[in-house]
C-alpha positions as CSV (number, residue, x, y, z in Angstrom):
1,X,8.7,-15.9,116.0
2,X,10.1,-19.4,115.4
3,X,6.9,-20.0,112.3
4,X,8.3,-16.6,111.0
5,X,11.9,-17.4,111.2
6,X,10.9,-20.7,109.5
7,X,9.1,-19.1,106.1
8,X,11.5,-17.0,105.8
9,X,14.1,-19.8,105.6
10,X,11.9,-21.2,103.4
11,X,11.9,-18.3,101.2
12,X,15.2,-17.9,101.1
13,X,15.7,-20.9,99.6
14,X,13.4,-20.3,97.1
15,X,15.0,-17.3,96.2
16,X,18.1,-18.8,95.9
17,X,17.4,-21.5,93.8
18,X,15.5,-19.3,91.4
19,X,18.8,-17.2,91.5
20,X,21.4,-20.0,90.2
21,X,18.8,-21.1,87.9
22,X,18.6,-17.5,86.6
23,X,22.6,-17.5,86.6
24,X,22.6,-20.7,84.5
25,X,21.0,-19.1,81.6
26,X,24.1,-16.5,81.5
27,X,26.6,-19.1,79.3
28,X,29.5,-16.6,79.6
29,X,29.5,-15.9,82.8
30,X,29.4,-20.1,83.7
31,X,32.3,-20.2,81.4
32,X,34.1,-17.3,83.6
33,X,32.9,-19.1,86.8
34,X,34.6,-22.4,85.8
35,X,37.5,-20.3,84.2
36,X,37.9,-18.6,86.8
37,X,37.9,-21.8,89.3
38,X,40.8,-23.3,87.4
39,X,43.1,-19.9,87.7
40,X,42.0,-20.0,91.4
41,X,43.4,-23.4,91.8
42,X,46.4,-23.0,89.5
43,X,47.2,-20.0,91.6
44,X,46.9,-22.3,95.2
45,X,49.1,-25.1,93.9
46,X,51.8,-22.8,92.2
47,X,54.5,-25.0,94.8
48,X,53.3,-27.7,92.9
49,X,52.8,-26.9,89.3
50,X,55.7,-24.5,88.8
51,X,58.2,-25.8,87.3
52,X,61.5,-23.6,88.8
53,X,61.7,-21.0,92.0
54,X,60.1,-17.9,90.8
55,X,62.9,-16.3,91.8
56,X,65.9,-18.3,90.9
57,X,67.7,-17.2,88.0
58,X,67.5,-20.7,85.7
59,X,68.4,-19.6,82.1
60,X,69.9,-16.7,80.1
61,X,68.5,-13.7,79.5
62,X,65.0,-13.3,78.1
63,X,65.2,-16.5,76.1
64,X,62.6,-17.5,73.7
65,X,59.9,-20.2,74.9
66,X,61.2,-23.8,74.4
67,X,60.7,-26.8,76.0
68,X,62.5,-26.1,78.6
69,X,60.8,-23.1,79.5
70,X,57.4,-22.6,77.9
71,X,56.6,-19.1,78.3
72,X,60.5,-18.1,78.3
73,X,62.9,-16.1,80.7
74,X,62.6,-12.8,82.1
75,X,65.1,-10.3,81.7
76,X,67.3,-11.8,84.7
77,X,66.4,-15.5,83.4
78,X,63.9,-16.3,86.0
79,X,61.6,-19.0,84.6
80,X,57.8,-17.0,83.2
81,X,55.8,-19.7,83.8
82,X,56.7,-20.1,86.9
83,X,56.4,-16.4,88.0
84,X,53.3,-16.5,86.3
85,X,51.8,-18.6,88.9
86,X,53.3,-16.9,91.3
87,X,51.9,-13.6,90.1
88,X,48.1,-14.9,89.8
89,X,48.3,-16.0,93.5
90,X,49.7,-12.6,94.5
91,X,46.4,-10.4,92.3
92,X,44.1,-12.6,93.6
93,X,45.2,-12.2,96.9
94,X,44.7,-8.5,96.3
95,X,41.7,-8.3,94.8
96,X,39.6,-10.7,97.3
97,X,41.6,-9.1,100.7
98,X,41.0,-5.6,99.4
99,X,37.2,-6.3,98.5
100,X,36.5,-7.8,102.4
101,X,37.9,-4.7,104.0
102,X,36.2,-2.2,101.9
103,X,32.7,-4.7,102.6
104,X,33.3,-4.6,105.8
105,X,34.3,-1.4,106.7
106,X,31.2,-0.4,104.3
107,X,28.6,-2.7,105.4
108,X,29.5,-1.5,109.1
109,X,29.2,2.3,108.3
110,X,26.0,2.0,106.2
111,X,24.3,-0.2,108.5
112,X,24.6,2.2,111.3
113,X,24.3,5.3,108.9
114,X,21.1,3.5,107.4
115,X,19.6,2.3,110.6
116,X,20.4,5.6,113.4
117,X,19.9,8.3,111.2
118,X,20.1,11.8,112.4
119,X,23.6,12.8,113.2
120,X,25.0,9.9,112.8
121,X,23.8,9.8,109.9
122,X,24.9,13.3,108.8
123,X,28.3,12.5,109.8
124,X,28.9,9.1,108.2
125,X,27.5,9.9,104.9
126,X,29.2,13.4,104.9
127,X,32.3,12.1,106.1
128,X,32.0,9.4,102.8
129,X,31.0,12.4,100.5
130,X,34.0,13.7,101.5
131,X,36.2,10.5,100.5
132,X,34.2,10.4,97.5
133,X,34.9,14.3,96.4
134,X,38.6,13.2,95.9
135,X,39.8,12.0,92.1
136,X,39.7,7.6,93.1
137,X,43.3,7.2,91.2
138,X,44.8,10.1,92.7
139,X,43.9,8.8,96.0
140,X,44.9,5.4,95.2
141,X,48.2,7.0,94.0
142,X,48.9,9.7,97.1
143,X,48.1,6.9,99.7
144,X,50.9,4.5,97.7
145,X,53.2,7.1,97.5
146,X,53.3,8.0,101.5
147,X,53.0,4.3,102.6
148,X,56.1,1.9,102.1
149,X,54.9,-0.6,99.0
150,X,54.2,-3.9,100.0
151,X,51.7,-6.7,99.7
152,X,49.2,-5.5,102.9
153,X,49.9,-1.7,102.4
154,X,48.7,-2.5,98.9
155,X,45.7,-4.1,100.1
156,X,45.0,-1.9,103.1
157,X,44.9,1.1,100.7
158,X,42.6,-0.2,98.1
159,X,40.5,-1.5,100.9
160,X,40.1,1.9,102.9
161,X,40.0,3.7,99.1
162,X,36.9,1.6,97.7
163,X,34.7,1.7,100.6
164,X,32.2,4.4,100.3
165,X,30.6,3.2,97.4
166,X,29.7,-0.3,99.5
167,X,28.5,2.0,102.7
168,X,26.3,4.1,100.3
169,X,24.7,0.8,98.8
170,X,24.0,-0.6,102.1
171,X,22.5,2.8,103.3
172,X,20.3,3.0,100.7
173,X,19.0,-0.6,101.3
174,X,18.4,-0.2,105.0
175,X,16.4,2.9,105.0
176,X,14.3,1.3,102.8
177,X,14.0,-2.3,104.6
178,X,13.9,-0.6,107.9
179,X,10.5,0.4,107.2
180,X,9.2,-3.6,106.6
181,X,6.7,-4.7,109.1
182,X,9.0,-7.1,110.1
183,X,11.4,-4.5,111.3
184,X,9.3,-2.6,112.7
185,X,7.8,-5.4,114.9
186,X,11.1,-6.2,116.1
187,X,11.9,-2.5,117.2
188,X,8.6,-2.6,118.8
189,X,9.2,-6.0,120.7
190,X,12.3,-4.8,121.8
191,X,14.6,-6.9,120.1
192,X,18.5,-5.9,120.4
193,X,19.4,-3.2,117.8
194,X,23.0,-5.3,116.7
195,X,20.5,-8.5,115.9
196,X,18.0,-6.3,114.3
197,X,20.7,-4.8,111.9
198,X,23.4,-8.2,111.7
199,X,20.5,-10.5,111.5
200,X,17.1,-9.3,110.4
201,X,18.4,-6.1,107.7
202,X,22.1,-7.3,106.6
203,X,20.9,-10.3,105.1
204,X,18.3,-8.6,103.3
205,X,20.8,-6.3,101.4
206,X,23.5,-9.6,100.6
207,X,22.3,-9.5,97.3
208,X,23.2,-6.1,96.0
209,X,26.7,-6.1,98.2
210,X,27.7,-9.4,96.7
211,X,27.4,-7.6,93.0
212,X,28.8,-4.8,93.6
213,X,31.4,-6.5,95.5
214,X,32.7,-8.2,92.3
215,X,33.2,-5.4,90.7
216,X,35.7,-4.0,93.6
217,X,37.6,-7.3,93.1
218,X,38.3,-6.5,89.4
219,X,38.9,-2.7,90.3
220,X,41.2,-3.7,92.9
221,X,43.3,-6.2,90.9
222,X,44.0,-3.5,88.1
223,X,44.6,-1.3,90.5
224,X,47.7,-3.9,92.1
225,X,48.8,-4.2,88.8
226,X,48.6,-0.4,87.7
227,X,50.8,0.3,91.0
228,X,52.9,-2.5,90.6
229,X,53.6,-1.6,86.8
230,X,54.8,2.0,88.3
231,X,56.9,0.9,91.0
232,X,54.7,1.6,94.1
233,X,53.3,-1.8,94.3
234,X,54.0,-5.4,94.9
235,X,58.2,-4.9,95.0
236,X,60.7,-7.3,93.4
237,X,61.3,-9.9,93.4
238,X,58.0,-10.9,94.4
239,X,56.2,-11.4,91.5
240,X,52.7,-9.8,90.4
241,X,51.5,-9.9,87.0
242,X,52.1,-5.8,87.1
243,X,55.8,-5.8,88.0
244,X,55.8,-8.6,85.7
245,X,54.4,-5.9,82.8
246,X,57.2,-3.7,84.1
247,X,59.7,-5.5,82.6
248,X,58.2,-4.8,79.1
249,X,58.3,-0.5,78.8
250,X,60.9,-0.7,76.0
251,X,59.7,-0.7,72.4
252,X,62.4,-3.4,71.3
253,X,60.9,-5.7,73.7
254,X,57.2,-5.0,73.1
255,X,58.0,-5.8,69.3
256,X,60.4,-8.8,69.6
257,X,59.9,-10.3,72.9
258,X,56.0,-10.9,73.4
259,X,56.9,-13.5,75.8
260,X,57.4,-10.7,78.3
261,X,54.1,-9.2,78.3
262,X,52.1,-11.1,76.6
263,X,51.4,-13.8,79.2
264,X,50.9,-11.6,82.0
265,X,49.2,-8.6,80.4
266,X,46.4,-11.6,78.6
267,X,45.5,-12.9,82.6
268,X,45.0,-9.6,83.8
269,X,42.5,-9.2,81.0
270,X,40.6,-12.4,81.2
271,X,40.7,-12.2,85.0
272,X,38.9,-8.8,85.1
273,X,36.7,-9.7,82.1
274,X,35.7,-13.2,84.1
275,X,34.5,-11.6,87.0
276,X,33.0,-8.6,85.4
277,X,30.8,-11.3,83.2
278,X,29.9,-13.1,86.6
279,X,28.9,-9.8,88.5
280,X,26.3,-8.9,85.3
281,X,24.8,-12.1,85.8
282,X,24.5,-12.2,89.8
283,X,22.8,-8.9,88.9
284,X,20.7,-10.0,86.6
285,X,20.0,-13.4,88.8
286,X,19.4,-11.5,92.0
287,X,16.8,-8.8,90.2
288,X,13.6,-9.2,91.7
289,X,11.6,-9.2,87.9
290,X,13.7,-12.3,87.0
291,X,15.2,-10.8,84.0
């Protein structure tokens, strides 16, 4: 047991190191990595680096960037800049919290879906079929509607919206690792079925749940913004970069007063694009022909 456990430490590292080296070769998606590292940290010192209370009306109405306020004034005079910090913090937030408990919650069900079969696993994958069968935005949209917005409502929702997808992934991988050697000498020996799944199967299947799991995190942040854009979001005046877009629905301000949505609407677009870049080359890093 303890030589086995050992080579397959071993070859774990292996296969990591083969993986960032892999990742390296993708030039965009380093860029995105250290891109996004910089918006991460932006967004955690915001206290720091903003330059007025988000909130706190500072100047007149939706003034022009200056020197005094580089991205401009909102429509109440609140600083831009300054909310645009804010905001990042606020759809990060989002999209990493609504991505764990969708994992989670999916790991969990395919795991035990994957590795019980039978009924169980006619009810799980039934029951996720049945999620599945209903239109994603209109879900995302009714389950907004009846809860009260806020910042965890938001993230519970997406979070217990975007799980089948993960619990079908991790399915699929089980019932084909549970039929290794290696598995099957554990069930033989007797060895707990919670250590078989959490510690022999689960990290077999990291791989494929890390990828896909990126693209929930940019799914989930367009989602915050799509519902915060329409008013069943993240409420003011707490800023997110979609209430932020709210402010911008007239034509007169689209035309003459980019400042408005320019900023925000940009982030949103390099965010998602940065971790979509990132998740194509885990993919391709993590694919077992090395392409």
């Amino acid at each position: 047991m303890g030589k086995r456990n050992v080579n397959k430490k071993h070859e774990l590292n292996n296969d990591s190191s083969s993986a960032w080296h892999r990742f390296k070769k993708h030039k965009l998606a380093v860029i995105s990595t250290f891109f996004l590292a910089v918006i991460i940290l932006c967004a955690l010192l915001a206290p720091i680096l903003a330059p007025y209370d988000p909130n706190k009306v500072v100047g007149m109405f939706r003034e022009a960037p200056s020197s005094k306020f580089l991205l401009g004034t909102d429509q109440v005079g609140r600083d831009v800049l300054s909310r645009l910090f804010y905001a990042t913090r606020i759809s990060l937030l989002v999209g990493v919290a609504a991505t764990a408990v969708s994992t989670i919650v999916g790991v969990v069900l395919g795991l035990i879906s994957g590795f019980f079969g039978g009924w169980i696993d006619i009810a799980i994958m039934r029951f996720t079929d049945m999620v599945m069968s209903f239109p994603y935005i209109l879900l995302v949209l009714v389950s907004a509607a009846i809860f009260e917005p806020g910042l965890w409502n938001i993230i519970l929702i997406l979070g217990f919206v975007d799980w089948p997808g993960v619990a079908r992934l991790v399915r699929g991988n089980v019932l084909s690792i549970r039929e290794k050697n290696f598995i099957q000498g554990d069930i033989v020996a007797g060895m707990p079925k919670w250590y078989i799944m959490f510690s022999e199967i689960l990290p077999n299947t990291i791989a494929p749940i890390l990828v896909y799991s990126t693209s929930v995190v940019a799914i989930s942040m367009l989602d915050e913004a799509a519902l915060s854009f329409l008013g069943m979001g993240i409420q003011p005046p707490q800023a997110s970069l979609g209430n932020m877009l709210n402010g911008a629905e007239s034509l007169s301000v689209l035309t003459s007063q980019p400042w408005l949505w320019l900023p925000p609407g940009l982030l949103i677009i390099l965010l998602v694009i940065s971790v979509n870049l990132i998740g194509d080359a885990l993919r391709d890093s993590f694919d077992p022909s090395g392409k």
